[in-house]
Structure formats: structure tokens, C-alpha cells
C-alpha positions in Angstrom: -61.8 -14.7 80.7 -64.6 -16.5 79.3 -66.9 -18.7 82.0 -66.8 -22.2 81.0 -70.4 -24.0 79.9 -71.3 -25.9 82.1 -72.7 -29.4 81.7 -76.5 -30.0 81.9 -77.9 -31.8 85.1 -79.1 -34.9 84.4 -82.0 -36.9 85.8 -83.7 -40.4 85.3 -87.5 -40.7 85.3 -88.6 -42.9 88.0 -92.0 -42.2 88.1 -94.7 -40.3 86.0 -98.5 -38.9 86.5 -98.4 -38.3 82.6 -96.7 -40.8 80.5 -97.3 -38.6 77.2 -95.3 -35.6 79.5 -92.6 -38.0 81.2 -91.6 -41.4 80.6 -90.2 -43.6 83.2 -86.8 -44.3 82.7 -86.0 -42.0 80.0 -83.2 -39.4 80.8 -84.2 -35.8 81.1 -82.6 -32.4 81.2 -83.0 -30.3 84.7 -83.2 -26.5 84.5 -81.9 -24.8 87.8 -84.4 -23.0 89.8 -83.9 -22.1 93.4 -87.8 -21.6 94.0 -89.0 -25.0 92.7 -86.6 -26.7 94.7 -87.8 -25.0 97.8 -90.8 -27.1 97.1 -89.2 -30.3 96.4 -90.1 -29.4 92.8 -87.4 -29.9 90.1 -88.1 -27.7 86.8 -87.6 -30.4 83.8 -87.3 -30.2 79.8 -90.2 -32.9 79.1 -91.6 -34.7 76.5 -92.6 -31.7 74.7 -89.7 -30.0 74.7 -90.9 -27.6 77.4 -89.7 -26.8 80.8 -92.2 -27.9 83.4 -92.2 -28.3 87.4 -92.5 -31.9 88.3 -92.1 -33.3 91.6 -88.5 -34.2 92.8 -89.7 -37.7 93.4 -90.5 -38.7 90.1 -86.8 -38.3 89.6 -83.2 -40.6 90.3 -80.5 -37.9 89.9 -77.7 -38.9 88.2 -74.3 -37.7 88.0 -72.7 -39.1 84.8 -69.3 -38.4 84.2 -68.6 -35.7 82.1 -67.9 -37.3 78.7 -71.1 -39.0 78.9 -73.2 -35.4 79.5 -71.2 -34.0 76.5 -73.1 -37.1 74.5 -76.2 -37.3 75.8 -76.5 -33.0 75.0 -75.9 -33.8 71.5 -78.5 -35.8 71.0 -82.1 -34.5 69.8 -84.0 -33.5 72.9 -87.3 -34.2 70.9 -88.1 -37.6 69.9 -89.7 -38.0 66.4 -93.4 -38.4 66.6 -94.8 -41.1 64.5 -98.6 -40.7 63.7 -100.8 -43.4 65.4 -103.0 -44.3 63.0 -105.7 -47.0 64.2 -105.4 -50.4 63.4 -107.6 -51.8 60.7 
């Protein structure tokens, strides 16, 4: 019997030493790992598409109902990147 997929843990930015690595109140994507949280650390998919320990406090854990998980995981993880040109 195949193990079902489970559905990604979610978590709300709250607070953020690096606003181009974490923005407050976006939603991001947790990664387990038993060591980090031992730390109070939470390992996070950030802004750049990487995973990355960040402190648990910079985060308001959510637990959205399923359906909502299922549509929030099919959205791009990586926002498009504009170029900041400066302003003339």
C-alpha cells in the first residue's frame, strides 16, 4: 500500500531580520527537521527558494484546512522578480 502525501506545513511570517530572505506576512513552506527544532529553529523554503533555519519566532503556525494546503502547494513557490531599475 502506497503512503499517502502528506500536506506541507504551513507558516505565516511574523517577523523578519532580512526582508529580501522573509517577508512578514507572506505564507511559507516548513521543512521537518527534528534538530532545528531542538533549538527553537524552524527550517523554511524562503524567498529564494532555498531551505534556511530561521528562528521559530519569526513565525505564526498555521493549520489551514486541508483543501486550502492543496491550493496554496500549487501555487509558484518563487515570486517573479521584476528588475528595479532606478528612477529617472
Amino acid at each position: 500500500m502506497a503512503t499517502p502525501k502528506l500536506a506541507p506545513k504551513l507558516a505565516i511570517c511574523i517577523q523578519s531580520d532580512d526582508p529580501d530572505l522573509l517577508t512578514p506576512r507572506m505564507i511559507y513552506e516548513i521543512l521537518p527537521d527534528k534538530s532545528a527544532a531542538k533549538s527553537n529553529h524552524v527550517r523554511v523554503i524562503d524567498n529564494e527558494g532555498e531551505d534556511y533555519l530561521y528562528p521559530s519566532k519569526f513565525f505564526l503556525f498555521v493549520d489551514f484546512p486541508l483543501t486550502v494546503k492543496r491550493r496554496l502547494k500549487k501555487i509558484p513557490s518563487r515570486p517573479m522578480v521584476t528588475s528595479r531599475l532606478p528612477r529617472v
